[in-house]
C-alpha positions in Angstrom: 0.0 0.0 0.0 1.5 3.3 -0.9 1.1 6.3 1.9 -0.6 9.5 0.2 -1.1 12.9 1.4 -5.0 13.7 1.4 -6.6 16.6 0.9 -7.8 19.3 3.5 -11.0 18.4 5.5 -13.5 19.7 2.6 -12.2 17.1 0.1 -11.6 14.1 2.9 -13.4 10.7 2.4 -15.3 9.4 5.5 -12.7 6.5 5.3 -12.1 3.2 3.5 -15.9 1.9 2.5 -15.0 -1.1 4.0 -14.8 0.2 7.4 -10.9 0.4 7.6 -8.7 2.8 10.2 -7.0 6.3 9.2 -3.4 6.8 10.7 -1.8 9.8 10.6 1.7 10.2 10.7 3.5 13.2 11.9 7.0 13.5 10.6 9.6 16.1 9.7 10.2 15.0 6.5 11.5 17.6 3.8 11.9 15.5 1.0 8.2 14.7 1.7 8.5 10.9 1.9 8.1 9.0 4.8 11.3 7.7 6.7 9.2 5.1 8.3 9.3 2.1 5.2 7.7 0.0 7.3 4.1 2.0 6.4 4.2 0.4 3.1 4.3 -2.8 4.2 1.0 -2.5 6.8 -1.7 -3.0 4.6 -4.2 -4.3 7.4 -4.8 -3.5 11.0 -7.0 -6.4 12.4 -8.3 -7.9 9.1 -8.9 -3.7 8.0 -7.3 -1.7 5.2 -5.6 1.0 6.6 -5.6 4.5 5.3 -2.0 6.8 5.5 -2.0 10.5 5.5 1.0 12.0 6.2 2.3 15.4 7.6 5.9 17.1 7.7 4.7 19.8 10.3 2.1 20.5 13.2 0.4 23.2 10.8 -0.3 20.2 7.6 -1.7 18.0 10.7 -4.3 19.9 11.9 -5.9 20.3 8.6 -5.1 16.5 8.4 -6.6 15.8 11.3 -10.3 15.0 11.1 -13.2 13.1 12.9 -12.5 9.9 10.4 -8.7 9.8 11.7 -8.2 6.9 14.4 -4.6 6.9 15.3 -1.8 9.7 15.4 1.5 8.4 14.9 3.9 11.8 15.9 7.9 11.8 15.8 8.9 12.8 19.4 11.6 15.0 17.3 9.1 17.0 15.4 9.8 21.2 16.4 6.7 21.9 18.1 6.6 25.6 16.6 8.6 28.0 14.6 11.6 25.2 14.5 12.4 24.9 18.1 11.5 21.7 19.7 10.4 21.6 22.9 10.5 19.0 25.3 7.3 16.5 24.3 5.9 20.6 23.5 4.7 18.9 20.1 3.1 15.5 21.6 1.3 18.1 24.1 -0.2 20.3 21.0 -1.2 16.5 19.6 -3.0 15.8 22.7 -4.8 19.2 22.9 -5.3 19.2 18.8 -7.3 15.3 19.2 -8.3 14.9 22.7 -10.5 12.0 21.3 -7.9 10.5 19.3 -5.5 7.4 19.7 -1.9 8.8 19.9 1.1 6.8 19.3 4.8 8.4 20.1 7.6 7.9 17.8 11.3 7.3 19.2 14.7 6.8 19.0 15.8 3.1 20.4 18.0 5.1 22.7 15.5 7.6 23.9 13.7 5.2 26.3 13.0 7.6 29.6 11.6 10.5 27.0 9.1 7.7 25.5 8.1 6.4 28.8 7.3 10.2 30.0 5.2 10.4 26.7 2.6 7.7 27.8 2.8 9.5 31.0 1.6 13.0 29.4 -0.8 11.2 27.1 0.1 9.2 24.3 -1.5 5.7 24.5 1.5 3.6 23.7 5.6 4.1 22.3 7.3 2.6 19.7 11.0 2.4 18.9 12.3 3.7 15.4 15.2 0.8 15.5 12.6 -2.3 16.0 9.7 -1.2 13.6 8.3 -3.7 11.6 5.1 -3.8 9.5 3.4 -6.5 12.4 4.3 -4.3 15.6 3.5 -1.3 13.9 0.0 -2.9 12.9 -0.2 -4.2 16.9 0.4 -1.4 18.6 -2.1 0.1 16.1 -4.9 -1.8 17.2 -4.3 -1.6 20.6 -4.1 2.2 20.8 -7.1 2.5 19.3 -9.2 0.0 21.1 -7.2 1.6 24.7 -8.8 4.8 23.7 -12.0 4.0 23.0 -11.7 1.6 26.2 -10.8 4.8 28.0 -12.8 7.2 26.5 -16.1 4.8 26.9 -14.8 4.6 30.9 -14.6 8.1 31.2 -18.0 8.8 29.9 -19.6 6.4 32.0 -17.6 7.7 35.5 -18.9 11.1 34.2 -22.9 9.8 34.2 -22.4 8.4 37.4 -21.2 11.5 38.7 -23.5 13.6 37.0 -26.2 11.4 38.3 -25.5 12.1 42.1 -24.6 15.6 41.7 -28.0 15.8 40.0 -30.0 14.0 42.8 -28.3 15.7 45.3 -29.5 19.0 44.1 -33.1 18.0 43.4 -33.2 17.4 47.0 -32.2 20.5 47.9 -33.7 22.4 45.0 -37.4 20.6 45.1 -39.6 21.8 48.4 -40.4 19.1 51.2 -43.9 19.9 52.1 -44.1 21.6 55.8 -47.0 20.5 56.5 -46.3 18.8 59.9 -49.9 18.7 61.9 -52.0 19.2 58.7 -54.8 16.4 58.0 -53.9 17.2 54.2 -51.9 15.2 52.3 -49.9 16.0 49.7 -48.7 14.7 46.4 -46.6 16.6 43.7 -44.5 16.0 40.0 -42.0 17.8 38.5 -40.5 17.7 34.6 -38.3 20.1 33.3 -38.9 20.8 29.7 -35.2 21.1 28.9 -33.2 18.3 27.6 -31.3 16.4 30.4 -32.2 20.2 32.7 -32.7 19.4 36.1 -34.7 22.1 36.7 -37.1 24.4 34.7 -39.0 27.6 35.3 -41.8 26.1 37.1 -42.1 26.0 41.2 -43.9 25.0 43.5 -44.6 24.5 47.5 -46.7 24.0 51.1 -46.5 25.7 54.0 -48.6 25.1 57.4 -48.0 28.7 59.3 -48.7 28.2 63.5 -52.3 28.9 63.1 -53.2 26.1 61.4 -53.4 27.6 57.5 -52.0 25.6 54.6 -50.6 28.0 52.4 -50.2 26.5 48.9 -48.9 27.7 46.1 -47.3 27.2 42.2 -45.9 29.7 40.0 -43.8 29.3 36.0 -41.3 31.7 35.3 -41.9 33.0 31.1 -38.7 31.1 29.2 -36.9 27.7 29.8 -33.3 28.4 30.1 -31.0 28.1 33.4 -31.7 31.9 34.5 -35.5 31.3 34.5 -34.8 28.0 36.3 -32.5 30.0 38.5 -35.5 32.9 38.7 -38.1 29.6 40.2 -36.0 28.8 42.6 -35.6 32.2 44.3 -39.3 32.9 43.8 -40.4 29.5 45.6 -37.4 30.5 48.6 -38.5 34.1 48.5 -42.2 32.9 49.2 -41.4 30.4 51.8 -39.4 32.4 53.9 -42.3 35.4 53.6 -44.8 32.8 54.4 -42.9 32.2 57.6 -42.4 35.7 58.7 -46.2 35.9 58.7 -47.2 37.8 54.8 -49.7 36.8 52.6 -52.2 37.5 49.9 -51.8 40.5 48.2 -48.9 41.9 50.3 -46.9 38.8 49.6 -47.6 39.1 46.1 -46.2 42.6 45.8 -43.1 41.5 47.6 -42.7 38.3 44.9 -43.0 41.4 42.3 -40.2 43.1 43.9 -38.4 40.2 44.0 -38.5 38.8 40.8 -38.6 42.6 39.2 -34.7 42.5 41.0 -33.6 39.6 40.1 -34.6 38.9 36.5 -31.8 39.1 33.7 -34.4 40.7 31.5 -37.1 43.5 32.2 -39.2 41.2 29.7 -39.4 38.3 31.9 -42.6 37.6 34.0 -43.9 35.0 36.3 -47.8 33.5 36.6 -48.8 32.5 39.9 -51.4 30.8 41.7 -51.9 31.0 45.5 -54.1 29.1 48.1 -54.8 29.6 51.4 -56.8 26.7 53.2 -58.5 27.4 56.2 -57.5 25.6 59.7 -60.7 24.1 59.6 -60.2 22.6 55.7 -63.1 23.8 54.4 -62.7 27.3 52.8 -60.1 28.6 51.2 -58.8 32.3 49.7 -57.5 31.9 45.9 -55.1 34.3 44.4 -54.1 34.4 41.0 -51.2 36.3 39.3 -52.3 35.7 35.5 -52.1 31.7 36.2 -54.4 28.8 35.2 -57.4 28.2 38.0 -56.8 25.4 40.2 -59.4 22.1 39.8 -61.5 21.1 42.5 -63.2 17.8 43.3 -65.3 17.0 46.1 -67.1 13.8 46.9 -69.8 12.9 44.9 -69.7 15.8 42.5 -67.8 15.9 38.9 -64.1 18.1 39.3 -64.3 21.3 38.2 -62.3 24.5 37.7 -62.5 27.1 40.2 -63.6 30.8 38.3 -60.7 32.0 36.9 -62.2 35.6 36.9 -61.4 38.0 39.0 -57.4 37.3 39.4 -54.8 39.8 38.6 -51.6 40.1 36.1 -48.5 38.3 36.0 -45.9 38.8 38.4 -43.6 41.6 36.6 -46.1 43.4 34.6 -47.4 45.9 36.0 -46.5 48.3 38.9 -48.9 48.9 41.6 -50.9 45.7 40.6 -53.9 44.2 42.5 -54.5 40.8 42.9 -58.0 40.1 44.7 -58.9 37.2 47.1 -61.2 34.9 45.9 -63.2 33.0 48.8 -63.6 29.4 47.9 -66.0 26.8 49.6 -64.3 23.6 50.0 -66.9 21.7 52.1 -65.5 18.2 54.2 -64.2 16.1 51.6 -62.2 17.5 48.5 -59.1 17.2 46.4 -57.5 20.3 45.0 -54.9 20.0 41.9 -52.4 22.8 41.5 -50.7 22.9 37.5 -48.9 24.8 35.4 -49.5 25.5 31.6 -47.1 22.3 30.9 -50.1 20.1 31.6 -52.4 21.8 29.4 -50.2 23.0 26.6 -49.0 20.0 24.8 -50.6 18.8 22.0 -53.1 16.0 21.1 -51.9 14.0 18.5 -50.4 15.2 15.0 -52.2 18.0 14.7 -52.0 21.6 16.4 -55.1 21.4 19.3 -53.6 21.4 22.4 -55.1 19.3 25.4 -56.4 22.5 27.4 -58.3 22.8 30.7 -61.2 21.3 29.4 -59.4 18.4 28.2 -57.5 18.0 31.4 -60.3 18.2 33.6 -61.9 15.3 31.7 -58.8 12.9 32.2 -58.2 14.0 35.9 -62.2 13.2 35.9 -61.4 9.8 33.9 -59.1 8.5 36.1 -60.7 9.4 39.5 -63.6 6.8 38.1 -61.0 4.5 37.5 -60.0 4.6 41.0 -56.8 5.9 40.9 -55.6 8.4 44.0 -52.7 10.6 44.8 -49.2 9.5 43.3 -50.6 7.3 41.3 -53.0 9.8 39.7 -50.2 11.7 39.0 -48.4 9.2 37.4 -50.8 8.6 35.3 -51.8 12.2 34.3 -48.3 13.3 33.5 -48.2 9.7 31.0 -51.6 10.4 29.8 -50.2 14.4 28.8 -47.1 12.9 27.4 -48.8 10.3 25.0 -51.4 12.4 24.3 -48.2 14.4 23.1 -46.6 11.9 21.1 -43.3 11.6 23.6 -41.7 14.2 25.9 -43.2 17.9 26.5 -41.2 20.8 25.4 -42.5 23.0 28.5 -41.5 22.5 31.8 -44.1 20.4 34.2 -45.6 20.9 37.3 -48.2 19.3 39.3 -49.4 19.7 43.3 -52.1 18.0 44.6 -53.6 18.3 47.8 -56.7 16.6 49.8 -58.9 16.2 52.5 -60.2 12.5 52.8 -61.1 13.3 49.0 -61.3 10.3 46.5 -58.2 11.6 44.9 -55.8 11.2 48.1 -54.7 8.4 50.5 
């Protein structure tokens, strides 16, 4: 097989079509032949035509050097830059050049310590000018390609694993835990983020029992679905909490929220819906709030669920300045379920076409599955499949769902 100098990355095949292996070789050559004869005799690598392109200087190799190439074969002696040769300077431009690349080093039979500190730097294996033959070349080949993919596939996988626990470790502390510690409620929520592999979104929600016996309840989606409106949720939802606890609510926590989000938003443009409840000590009234959000549904015992009047509520958080938003009283009665959402339930589409589920369309399933005799997580569960089917696979905006009960048909 003859080595040949291929063109620049525009005019490069994908590879042999037989699924062969591109090798690269990296050598200061000016007569512009290779010094290595034994490339003419390595036809195969494991059973695989093998591909040669060669360069005289770091410059030629990085054009040279594209996603097809498998293996780097670089002369320890080539001048990293400019003519001066550094020591293993050009091996550590390799390395940063093709970071997923197999990279052998090229020595000097007496040159032993310098080849044994280039696997140290990088390179996956060394090879000795004075005993290269076609078959060891071939070997070592082979093995520095499979050792980097071995190494490359181990890294990845270390890399999940730690992305996994980082990432469960801050859903804990990023998600709420209920405080609802003496409340005969219970509680159930989900949570999707509508970004890919996000681990949170723009949505928030949480449940507060204050020392008089009041559940304060409430869920909120910030406008947008990148990390700052993520980052925006979570301050709102921490912001609310700890104003719950020093004693505000209704309208006078929701013009602190404004303040709030109006100074800490990264654009004067962003906005944030809300929806607030405050159930009675006694569980069966409640005072609704809402800040431009979707109605929460009710269902009581006997009686079909329905959406509480959306009427009456007020504008987004961030809209307007000097904004009202009016209490709504709501009569629960003994026995009731209330689900808290956010447009992600609603939003996504129904089949191939553009109607979206909606309210109506929600309150039907939620109605659907309550005859079915589903209750709390498991109502859930199935809601959020239900939305996601009905979608035709994951929902592009971010999810959230709280439910909470009073010896209702849709708790536990």
């Amino acid at each position: 097989m003859t080595p040949v100098t291929a063109p620049g990355p525009a005019g490069t095949p994908a590879g042999p079509p037989d699924g062969g292996l591109t090798l690269l070789v990296i050598e200061d050559d000016p007569a512009g032949s290779l010094s290595v004869p034994e490339l003419a005799d390595m036809t195969v690598v494991a059973g695989k035509p093998v591909r040669i392109r060669t360069a005289r200087n770091l410059t030629e190799a990085e054009r040279l050097l594209t996603d097809d190439v498998h293996c780097v074969l670089l002369d320890l002696d080539l001048p990293a830059a400019d003519g001066a040769a550094g020591e293993l300077e050009a091996l550590r431009r390799v390395l940063r050049l093709a970071p997923g690349h197999a990279v052998l080093a090229l020595t000097s039979g007496n040159d032993a310590e310098r080849a044994a500190e280039a696997v140290r730097v990088g390179a996956q294996d060394y090879l000795c000018r004075d005993e290269l033959d076609g078959p060891v070349l071939s070997r070592a080949v082979r093995y520095a390609v499979e050792r980097k993919r071995a190494d490359l596939a181990q890294r990845q996988l270390t890399e999940s694993r730690l992305r996994a626990q980082e990432n469960a470790r801050l859903e804990r502390g990023l998600l709420p835990n209920p405080l609802l510690d003496g409340s005969e409620l219970s509680f159930a929520a989900r949570y999707r983020p509508g970004r890919s592999r996000a681990l949170l979104g723009g949505d928030f929600y949480d449940t507060v029992r204050t020392p008089d016996g009041t559940v304060r309840a409430m869920i909120g989606d910030v406008c947008g679905h990148g990390p700052d409106e993520a980052a925006l949720g979570v301050e709102l939802r921490i912001a609310w909490r700890a104003l719950t606890l020093a004693g505000l609510s209704g309208e006078a926590l929701l013009g602190t929220l404004q303040e709030v989000l109006e100074h800490e938003r990264a654009d004067h443009e962003i906005f944030a819906t809300l929806c607030m409840l405050d159930i009675a000590p006694d569980g069966r009234s409640a005072g609704l709030h809402l800040a431009g959000h979707p109605a929460p549904l009710l269902a009581r015992g006997g009686e079909e669920p329905r959406l509480l009047p959306q009427d009456g509520g007020g504008p987004a958080l961030g809209l307007l300045a000097g904004a009202r938003w009016p209490r709504l009283d709501v009569g629960l009665g003994g026995s009731w379920s209330l689900l808290m959402y956010t447009d992600g339930l609603i939003e996504g589409r129904v089949g191939a076409g553009a109607r979206r589920l909606g309210q109506e369309g929600m309150v039907e399933m939620i109605g659907r599955r309550m005859k079915e005799g589903l209750a709390g997580e498991e109502l859930l569960d199935a809601a959020v499949a239900e939305v996601r089917a009905l979608n035709g696979g994951e929902l592009t905006d971010d999810l959230a769902v709280l439910l909470l009960d009073r010896a209702g048909r849709l708790g536990r």
